[in-house]
N, C-alpha and C positions, 0 to 999 in steps of 0.2 A: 837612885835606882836600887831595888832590894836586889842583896846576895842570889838570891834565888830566883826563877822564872816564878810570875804568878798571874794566874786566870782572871784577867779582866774582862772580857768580850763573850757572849756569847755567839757565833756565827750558825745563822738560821737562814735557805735561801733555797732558790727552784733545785740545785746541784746536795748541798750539805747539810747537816745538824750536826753543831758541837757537844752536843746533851748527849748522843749514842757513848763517846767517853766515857759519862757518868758508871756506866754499866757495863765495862770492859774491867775485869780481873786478869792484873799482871801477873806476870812472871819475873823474876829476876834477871832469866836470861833471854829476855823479851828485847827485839829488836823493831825501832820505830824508823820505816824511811820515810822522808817531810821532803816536801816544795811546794811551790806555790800550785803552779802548772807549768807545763812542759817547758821540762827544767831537767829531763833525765829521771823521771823517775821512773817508768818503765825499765829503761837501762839499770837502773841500782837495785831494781827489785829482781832483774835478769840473774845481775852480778852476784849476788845475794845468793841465790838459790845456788846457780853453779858453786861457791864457796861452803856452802852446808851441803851440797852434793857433787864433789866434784866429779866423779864418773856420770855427772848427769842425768844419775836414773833416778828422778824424781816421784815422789807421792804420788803427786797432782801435778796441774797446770802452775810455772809460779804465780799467774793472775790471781787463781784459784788458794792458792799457799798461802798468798799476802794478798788478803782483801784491803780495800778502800774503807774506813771503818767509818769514817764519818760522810758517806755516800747516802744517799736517803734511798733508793733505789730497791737495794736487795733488805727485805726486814730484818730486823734487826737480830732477834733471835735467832735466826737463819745462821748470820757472819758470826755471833758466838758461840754458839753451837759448835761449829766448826771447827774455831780455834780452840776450844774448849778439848776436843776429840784430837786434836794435834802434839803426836808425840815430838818431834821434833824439833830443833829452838823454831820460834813464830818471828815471823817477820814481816809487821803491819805499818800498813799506806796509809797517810792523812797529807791535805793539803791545807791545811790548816797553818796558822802563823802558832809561835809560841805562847804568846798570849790568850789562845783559844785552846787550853790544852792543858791541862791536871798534870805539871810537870811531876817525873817521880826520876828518884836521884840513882836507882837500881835498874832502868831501863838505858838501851845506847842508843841514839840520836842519831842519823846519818841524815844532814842538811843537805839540798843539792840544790845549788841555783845556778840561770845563769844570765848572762849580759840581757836587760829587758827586753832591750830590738829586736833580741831574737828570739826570745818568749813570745812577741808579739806575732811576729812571721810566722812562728809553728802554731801557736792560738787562730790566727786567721785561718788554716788550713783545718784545725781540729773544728773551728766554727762551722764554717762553709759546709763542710765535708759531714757532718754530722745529719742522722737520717732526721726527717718531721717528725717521725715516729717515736720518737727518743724526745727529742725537744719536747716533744706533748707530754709523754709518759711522766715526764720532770716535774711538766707544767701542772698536771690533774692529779699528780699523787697528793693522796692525803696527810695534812700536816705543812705543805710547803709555807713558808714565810713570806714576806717581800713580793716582789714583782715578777711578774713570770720571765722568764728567758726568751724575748724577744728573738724571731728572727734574724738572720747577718744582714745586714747591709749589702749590697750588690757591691760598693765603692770597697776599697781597703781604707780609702783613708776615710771615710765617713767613722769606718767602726776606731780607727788610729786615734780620730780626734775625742768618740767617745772613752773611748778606753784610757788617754793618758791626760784626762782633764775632768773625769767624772767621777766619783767614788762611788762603789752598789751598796755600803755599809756608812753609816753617817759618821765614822770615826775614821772614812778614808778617805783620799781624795784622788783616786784613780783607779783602773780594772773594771770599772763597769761594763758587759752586764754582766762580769763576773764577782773578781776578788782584788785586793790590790794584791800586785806581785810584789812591790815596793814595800809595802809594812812589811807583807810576809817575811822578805829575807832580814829588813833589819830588826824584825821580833828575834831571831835566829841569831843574830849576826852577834848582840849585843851580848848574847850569853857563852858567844863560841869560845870563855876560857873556864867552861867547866868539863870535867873529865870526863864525861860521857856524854858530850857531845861532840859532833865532829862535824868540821864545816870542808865540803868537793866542792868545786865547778867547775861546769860542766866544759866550758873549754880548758881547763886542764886535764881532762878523761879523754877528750881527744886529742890533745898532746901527746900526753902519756895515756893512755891505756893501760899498760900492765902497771906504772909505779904507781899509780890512781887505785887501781883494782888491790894493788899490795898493799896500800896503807891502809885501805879499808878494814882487808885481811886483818893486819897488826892491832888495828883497831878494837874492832869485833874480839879477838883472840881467836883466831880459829887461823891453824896449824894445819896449811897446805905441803901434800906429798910434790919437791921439787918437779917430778917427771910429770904431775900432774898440769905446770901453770901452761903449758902451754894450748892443751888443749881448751883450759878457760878461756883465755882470752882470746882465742879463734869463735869460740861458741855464744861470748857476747858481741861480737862483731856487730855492726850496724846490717851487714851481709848476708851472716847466717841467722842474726834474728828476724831479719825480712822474708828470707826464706821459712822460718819457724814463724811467721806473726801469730797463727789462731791457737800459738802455745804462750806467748808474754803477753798479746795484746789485752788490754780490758776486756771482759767478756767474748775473749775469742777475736775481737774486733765485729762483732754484729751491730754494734750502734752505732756505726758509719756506713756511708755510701762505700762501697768499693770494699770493705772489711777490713783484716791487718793490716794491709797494704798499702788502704791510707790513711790508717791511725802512725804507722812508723814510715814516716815520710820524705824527711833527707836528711837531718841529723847530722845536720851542717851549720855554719855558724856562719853570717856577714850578708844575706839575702838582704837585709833589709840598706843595704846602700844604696840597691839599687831600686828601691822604691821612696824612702821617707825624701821630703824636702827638707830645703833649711830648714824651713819656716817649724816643719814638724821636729824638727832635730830642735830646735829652739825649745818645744814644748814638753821633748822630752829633758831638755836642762831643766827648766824650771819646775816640772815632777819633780827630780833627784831633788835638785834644792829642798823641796819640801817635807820629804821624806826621810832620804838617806842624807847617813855622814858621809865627810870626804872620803875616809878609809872605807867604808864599804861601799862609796858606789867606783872607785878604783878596784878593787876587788872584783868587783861584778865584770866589768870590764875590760881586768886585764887580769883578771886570775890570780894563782901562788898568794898563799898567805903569807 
């Protein structure tokens, strides 16, 4: 394995294009938050702004602050543009694995994954939940790659059985019809002893909270007024962001049925016991096997680096 991350994959599909990268000019104090999907990243990009605003009087939206770069959706000159015009440090969304990604050794990495099962629980809800409108808009944009984004399944475990036995990229072997979540983190994982990268998860942000939100802090280098943490971390609360959705969620949360409300949905962790069977618990072991090392899918599962 080379010292450094390096760009094998190109990811082209109804959701992303890895190429819009090509054409993003860094900054030094450019900030990348990564996961796969719903993995927290809403939450980090929350967290995030409250930390470069602590009094919370924000610019814009943080949706709006920290676009999705590799989103095929909004054009592209549009999302640089943007950033382009942003005085502030920038703090940009990819769900992109590491290997899909022009690593640069001057930008800081905040990875955020968490236990698959329950990727899959909040992925089901983001599926379902998600308008026709959208799903089409995906589907007929011009330029899409690949296969269109299929309707959900009525079954859970219908899309269970596709998702953790099917790859939507021919170098994966699971996430269909999305992405795997599975390469994703160990793209990530395998590089997390470089100094600008930094690996959360996501059950340990619900453990901890503020010592989560603090290391970040320490991370990043950005020097919170003591009297100030408290109101952050009331403000990224699972609580008051539900109350604020049409201000974190993607687009306000318009490309759901129901809007914020059911993009940020219960941001909880262990639903899926009460659905998977053995038999599908079996199929998510032999995933991991395929995928992940022992140390990172212990990690994923039980947190603390």
């Amino acid at each position: 394995m080379s010292n450094l991350p390096q760009q094998k994959h190109i990811y082209q599909n109804h959701h992303m294009d890895s190429t819009r990268w090509d054409y993003f000019v860094p900054r030094d104090d450019d900030i990348v938050i990564a996961t796969s999907y719903k993995a927290g990243t809403t939450w980090t990009q929350a967290i995030v702004a409250h930390l470069l605003f602590p009094d919370g009087c924000f610019p814009a939206a943080p949706f709006e602050m920290s676009p999705w770069l590799d989103m095929r959706i909004i054009p592209l000159e549009i999302v640089l543009n943007k950033l382009k015009a942003q005085q502030h440090r920038r703090f940009i969304k990819t769900h992109l694995p590491l290997d899909g990604l022009s690593y640069n050794a001057n930008i800081k990495y905040l990875y955020i994954a968490r236990d698959p099962r329950d990727v899959f629980m909040s992925l089901w809800n983001h599926y379902t939940k998600m308008k026709d409108e959208t799903r089409m808009l995906m589907n007929m944009l011009s330029g899409r790659e690949g296969d269109e984004l299929p309707p959900p399944p009525d079954d859970i475990h219908d899309f269970w059985r596709g998702w953790i036995t099917r790859g939507a990229f021919a170098w994966e072997h699971d996430g269909w019809p999305y992405w795997s979540h599975l390469s994703n983190v160990q793209s990530w994982w395998d590089f997390r002893h470089l100094p600008n990268i930094e690996l959360f998860n996501y059950g340990d942000m619900l453990t901890d909270t503020e010592g989560e939100i603090r290391r970040m802090a320490a991370f990043l280098e950005i020097e919170i007024p003591q009297n100030a943490w408290s109101g952050i971390v009331k403000a990224v609360s699972f609580a008051e962001m539900k109350n604020q959705g049409e201000l974190y969620a993607p687009g306000g949360g318009e490309l759901w049925k129901g809007g914020a409300k059911t993009f940020l949905h219960k941001g909880t962790n262990g639903r899926w016991r009460d659905v998977l069977s053995d038999d599908e618990l079996a199929q998510y072991d032999a995933a991991c096997d395929r995928v992940l090392s022992k140390e990172c899918r212990a990690w994923l599962e039980n947190g603390v680096l």
